[in-house]
C-alpha positions as CSV (number, residue, x, y, z in Angstrom):
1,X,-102.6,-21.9,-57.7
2,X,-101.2,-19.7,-60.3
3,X,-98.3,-17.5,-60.4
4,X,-98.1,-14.1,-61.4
5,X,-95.5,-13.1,-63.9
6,X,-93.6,-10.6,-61.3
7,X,-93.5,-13.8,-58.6
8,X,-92.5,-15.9,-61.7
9,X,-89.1,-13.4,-62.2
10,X,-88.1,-14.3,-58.7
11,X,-88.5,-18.3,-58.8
12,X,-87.3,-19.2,-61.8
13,X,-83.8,-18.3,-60.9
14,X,-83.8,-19.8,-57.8
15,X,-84.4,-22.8,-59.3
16,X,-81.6,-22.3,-61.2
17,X,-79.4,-21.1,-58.4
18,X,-80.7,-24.3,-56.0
19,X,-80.0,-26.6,-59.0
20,X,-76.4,-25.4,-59.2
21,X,-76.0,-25.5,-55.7
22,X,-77.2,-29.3,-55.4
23,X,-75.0,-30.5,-58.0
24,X,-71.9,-28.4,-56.4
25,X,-72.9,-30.7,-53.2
26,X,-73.0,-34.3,-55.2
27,X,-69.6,-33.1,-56.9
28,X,-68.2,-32.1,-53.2
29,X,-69.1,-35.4,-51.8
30,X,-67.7,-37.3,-55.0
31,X,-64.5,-35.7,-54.6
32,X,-64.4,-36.9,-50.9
33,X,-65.0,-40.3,-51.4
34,X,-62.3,-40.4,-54.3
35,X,-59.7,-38.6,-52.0
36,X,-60.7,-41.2,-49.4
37,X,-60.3,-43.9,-52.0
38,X,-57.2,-42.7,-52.9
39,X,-55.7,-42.5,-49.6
40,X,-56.8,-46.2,-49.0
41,X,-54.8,-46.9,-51.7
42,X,-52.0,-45.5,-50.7
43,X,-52.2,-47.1,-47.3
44,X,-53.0,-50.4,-48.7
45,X,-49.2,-50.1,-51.4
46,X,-47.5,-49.1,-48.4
47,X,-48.6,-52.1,-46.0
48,X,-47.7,-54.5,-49.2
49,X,-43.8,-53.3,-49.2
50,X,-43.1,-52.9,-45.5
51,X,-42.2,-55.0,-43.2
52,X,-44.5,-55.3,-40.1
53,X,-43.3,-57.7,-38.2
54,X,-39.4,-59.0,-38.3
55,X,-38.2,-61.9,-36.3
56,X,-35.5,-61.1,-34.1
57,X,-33.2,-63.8,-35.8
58,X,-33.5,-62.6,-39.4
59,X,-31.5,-59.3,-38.4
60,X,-28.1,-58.8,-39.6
61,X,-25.1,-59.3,-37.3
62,X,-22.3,-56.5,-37.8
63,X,-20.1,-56.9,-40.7
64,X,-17.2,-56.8,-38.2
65,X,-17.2,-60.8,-37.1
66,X,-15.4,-62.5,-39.7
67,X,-16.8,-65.9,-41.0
68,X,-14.6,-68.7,-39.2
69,X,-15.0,-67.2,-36.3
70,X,-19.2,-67.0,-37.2
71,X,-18.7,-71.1,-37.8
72,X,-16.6,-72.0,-34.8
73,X,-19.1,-70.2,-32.5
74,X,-21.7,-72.6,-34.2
75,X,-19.5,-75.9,-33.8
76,X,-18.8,-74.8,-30.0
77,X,-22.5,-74.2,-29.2
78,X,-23.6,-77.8,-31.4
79,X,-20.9,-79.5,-28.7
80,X,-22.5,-77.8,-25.4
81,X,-25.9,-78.8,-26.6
82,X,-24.4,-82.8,-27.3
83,X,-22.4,-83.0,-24.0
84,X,-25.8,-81.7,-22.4
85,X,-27.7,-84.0,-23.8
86,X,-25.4,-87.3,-22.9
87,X,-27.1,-89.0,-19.8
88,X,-24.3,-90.1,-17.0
89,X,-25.9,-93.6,-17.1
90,X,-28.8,-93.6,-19.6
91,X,-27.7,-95.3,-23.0
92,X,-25.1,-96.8,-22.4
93,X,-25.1,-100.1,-21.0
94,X,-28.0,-102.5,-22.8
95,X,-28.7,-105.7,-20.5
96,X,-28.8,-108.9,-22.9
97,X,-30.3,-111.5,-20.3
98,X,-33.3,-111.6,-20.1
């Protein structure tokens, strides 16, 4: 099969044309996956320094309770919890004969 110089005017530049065009594509999809990458990135810093979960005891009471009476709310609420936990009768007679 040979070509005829006239048919070889018109191929050679398409070749050209279809070779620019492929590597246009690769460079398109490269930039993609490098935007992608990038964004993952980003997502992935963010996750690091933020909080996603919090228990519900590490937040902050107001600033308005003052500290003794922060204390005396914990010595109150210590005593409940002992004067619950003494038995009327439990503990506190120990029989010796035996």
């Amino acid at each position: 099969m040979s070509l005829k110089a006239i048919e070889l005017q018109i191929a050679i530049p398409k070749t050209f044309e279809a070779g620019k065009i492929a590597e246009q594509k690769q460079q398109q999809s490269q930039l993609a996956q490098d935007v992608a990458n990038m964004q993952t990135e980003k997502q992935t810093l963010k996750s690091r320094e933020t909080v996603m979960k919090s228990d519900p005891y590490a937040k902050l009471d107001g600033d308005d309770r003052q500290p003794d009476d922060e204390s005396q709310r914990h010595l109150e609420k210590i005593e409940k919890e002992q004067q619950q936990a003494k038995h009327p009768f439990k503990g506190s007679f120990v029989d010796y004969s035996g």
